[in-house]
C-alpha positions in Angstrom: 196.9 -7.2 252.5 199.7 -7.2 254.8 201.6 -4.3 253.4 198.8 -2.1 253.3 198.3 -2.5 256.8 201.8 -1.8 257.1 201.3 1.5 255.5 198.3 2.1 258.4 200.7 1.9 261.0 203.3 4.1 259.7 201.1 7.4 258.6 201.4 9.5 261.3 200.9 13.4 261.9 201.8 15.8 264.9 198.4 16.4 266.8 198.1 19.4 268.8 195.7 19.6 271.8 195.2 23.1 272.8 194.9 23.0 276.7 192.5 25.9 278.2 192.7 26.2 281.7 192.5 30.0 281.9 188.3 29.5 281.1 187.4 28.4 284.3 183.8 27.4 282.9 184.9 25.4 280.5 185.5 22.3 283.0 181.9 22.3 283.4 180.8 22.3 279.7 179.4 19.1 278.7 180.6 17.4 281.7 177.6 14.6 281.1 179.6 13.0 278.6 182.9 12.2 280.8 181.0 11.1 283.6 179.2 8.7 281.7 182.0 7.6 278.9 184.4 7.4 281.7 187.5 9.6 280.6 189.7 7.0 279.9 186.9 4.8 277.9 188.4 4.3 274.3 185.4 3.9 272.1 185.8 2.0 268.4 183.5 3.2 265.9 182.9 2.0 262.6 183.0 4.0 259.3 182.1 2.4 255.8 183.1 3.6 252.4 181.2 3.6 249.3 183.4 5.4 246.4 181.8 5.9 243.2 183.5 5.1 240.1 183.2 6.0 236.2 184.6 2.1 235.9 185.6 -0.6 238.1 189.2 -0.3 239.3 189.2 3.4 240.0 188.8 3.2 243.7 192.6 3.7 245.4 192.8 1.5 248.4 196.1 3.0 249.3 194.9 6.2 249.8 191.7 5.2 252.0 193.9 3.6 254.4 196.3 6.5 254.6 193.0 8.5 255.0 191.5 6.3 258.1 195.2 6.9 259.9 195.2 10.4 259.3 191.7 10.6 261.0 192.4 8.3 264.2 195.6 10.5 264.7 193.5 14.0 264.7 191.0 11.8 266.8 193.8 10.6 269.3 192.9 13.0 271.9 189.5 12.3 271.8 189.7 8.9 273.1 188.0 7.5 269.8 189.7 5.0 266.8 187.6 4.5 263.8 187.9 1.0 261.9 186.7 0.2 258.5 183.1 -1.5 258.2 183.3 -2.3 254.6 184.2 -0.6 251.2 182.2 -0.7 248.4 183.0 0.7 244.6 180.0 1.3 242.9 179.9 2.3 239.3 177.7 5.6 238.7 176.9 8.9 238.0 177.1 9.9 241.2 181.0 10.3 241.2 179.7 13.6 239.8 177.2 14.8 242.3 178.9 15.7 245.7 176.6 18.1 246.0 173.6 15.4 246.3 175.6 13.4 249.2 172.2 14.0 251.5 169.8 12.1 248.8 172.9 9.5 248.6 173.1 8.9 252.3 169.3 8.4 252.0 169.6 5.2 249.4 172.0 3.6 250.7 171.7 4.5 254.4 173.0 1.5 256.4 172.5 1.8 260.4 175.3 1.4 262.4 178.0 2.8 261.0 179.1 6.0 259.2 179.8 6.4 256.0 182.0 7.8 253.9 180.6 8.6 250.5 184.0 9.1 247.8 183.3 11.1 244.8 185.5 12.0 241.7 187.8 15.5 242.3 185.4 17.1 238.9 182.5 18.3 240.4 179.8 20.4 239.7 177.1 22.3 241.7 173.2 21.7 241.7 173.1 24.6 238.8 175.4 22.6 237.1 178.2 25.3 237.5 182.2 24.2 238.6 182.2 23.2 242.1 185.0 23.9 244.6 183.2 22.2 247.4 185.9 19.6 249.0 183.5 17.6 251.5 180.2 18.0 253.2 178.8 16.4 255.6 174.8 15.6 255.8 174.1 17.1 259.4 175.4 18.0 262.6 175.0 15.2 263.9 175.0 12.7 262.2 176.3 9.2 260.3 177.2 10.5 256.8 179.8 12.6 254.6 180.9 12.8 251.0 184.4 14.0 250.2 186.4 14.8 247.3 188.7 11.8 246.3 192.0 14.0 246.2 191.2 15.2 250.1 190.7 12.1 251.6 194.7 12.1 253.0 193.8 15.5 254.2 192.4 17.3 257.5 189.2 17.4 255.0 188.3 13.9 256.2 188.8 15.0 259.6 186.8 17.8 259.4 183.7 16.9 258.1 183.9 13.6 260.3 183.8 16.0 263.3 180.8 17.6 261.4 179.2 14.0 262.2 180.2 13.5 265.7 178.7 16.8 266.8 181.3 19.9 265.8 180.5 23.3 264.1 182.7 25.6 262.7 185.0 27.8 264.6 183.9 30.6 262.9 179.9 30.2 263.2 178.1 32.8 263.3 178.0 34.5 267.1 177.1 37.9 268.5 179.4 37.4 271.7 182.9 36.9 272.3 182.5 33.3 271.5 183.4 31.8 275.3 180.5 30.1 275.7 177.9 26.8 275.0 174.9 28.8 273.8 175.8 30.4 270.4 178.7 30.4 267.1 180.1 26.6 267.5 178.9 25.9 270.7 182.2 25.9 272.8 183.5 27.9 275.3 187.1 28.0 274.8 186.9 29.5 270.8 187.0 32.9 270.0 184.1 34.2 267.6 185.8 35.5 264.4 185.0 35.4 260.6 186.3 32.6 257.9 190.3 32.1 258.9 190.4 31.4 254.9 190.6 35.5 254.6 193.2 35.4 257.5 195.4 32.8 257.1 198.6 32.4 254.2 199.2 29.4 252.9 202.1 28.9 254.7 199.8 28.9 258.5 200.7 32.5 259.3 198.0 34.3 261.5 197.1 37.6 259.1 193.8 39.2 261.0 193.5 41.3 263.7 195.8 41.1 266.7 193.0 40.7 269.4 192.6 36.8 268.8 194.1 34.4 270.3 195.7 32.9 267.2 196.7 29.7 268.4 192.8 28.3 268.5 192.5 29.6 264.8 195.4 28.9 262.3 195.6 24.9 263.5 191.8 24.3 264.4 190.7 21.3 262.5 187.3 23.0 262.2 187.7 26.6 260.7 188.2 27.4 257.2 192.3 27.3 257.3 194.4 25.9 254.5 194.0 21.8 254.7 197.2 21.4 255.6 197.5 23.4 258.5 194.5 22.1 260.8 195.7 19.3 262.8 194.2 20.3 266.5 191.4 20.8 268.8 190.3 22.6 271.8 189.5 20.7 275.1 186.1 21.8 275.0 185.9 20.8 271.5 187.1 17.0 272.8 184.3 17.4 275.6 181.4 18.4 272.9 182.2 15.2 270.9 181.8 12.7 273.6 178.8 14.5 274.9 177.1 14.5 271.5 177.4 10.9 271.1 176.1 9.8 274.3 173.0 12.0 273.7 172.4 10.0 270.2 171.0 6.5 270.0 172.2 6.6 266.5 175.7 7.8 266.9 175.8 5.0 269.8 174.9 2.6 267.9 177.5 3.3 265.7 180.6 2.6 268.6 178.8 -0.1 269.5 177.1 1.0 272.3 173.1 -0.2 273.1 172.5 2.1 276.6 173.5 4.4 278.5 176.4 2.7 280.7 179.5 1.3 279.4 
């Protein structure tokens, strides 16, 4: 076991953290949440795994541990490490059904913790129809995700973890310019803009219109760009997080935390 902790400590990434002074409202937004986690408060969450298998053996223990460090390093910023509760490989048919994570999550719902449901890379849709789907998490928030088993050492995990500690999509749906904590993801320092999968190359280069400020797209963990070119967050992003878990009981219970205070 002691080499694959080894492993743990050398995966590392380059996190950006996309600083946005020039929104002078954006110090305010979701303010409750430093005030009451304390800025400096590192807060250890737990996340189990349950990885289904066609037969015993298949899970790959290497690759969920270079998973978990790829996750604490996107999370860095954020204040938050994430340890591992328990991994289970169970045998079933479910490797199969990613998109049934939510009935999943249901059965074998364990308070808590999150969990990490791990399902084969074939999959198919609810019509029975080839599914490209890479992860989905089972709400926003809260305590459960399946992924793919090929993206779990990928910004994937990342992403929909974020899903579960309170984070929308950079491009969600918004009528304004996006600088606010009403509508689209629910941050003010994002710019609305369609799915950056139509306006990013594979190699991370910024292809839609000039008006954006690029730099919140083409690396944000949370928009639709190539895998491997997410690896940052916005400042209100960071401030969102810690403010949706201290407004859930569940997701509290889940870093260990019973009230209110620290």
């Amino acid at each position: 076991m002691k080499w694959l902790l080894s492993l743990f400590l050398i995966v590392t990434c380059n996190t950006k953290r996309l600083h946005t002074n020039k929104y002078s409202d954006c110090g305010s937004s979701y303010a409750t949440s430093e005030l009451s986690f304390k800025k400096d408060t590192k807060l250890k969450g737990k996340l189990r795994v349950i990885w289904f298998s066609d037969k015993p053996g298949e899970m790959d223990s290497l690759t969920l541990l270079s998973g978990i460090a790829l996750l604490n390093t996107h999370l860095r910023e954020t204040n938050i490490v994430m340890e591992f509760d328990s991994i289970i490989e169970i045998v079933s048919k479910n490797k199969h059904e990613l998109h049934d994570v939510i009935h999943h999550a249901k059965y074998y719902n364990k308070l808590g913790v999150f969990t990490m449901y791990v399902y084969g890379n074939d999959q198919l849709d609810i019509d029975g129809n080839e599914s490209n789907i890479k992860g989905s998490a089972i709400g926003i928030p809260s305590r459960a995700f399946g992924i793919r088993a090929e993206f779990i050492n990928s910004s994937t995990i990342s992403h929909e973890f974020f899903h579960c500690i309170g984070l929308y999509h950079t491009h969600e749906p918004d009528n304004t310019d996006g600088y606010n904590v009403e509508y689209g993801d629910k941050v003010c320092d994002t710019p609305s803009f369609t799915s950056s999968s139509d306006i990013v190359d594979g190699d991370c280069n910024y292809m839609g219109p000039q008006i954006l400020d690029t730099t919140k797209i083409v690396c944000n963990i949370m928009s639709y760009s190539y895998p491997h070119c997410r690896n940052c967050l916005t400042d209100a992003q960071i401030a969102r997080i810690r403010y949706v878990i201290h407004e859930s009981d569940n997701l509290k219970l889940c870093f260990g935390i019973k009230s209110l205070s620290l």
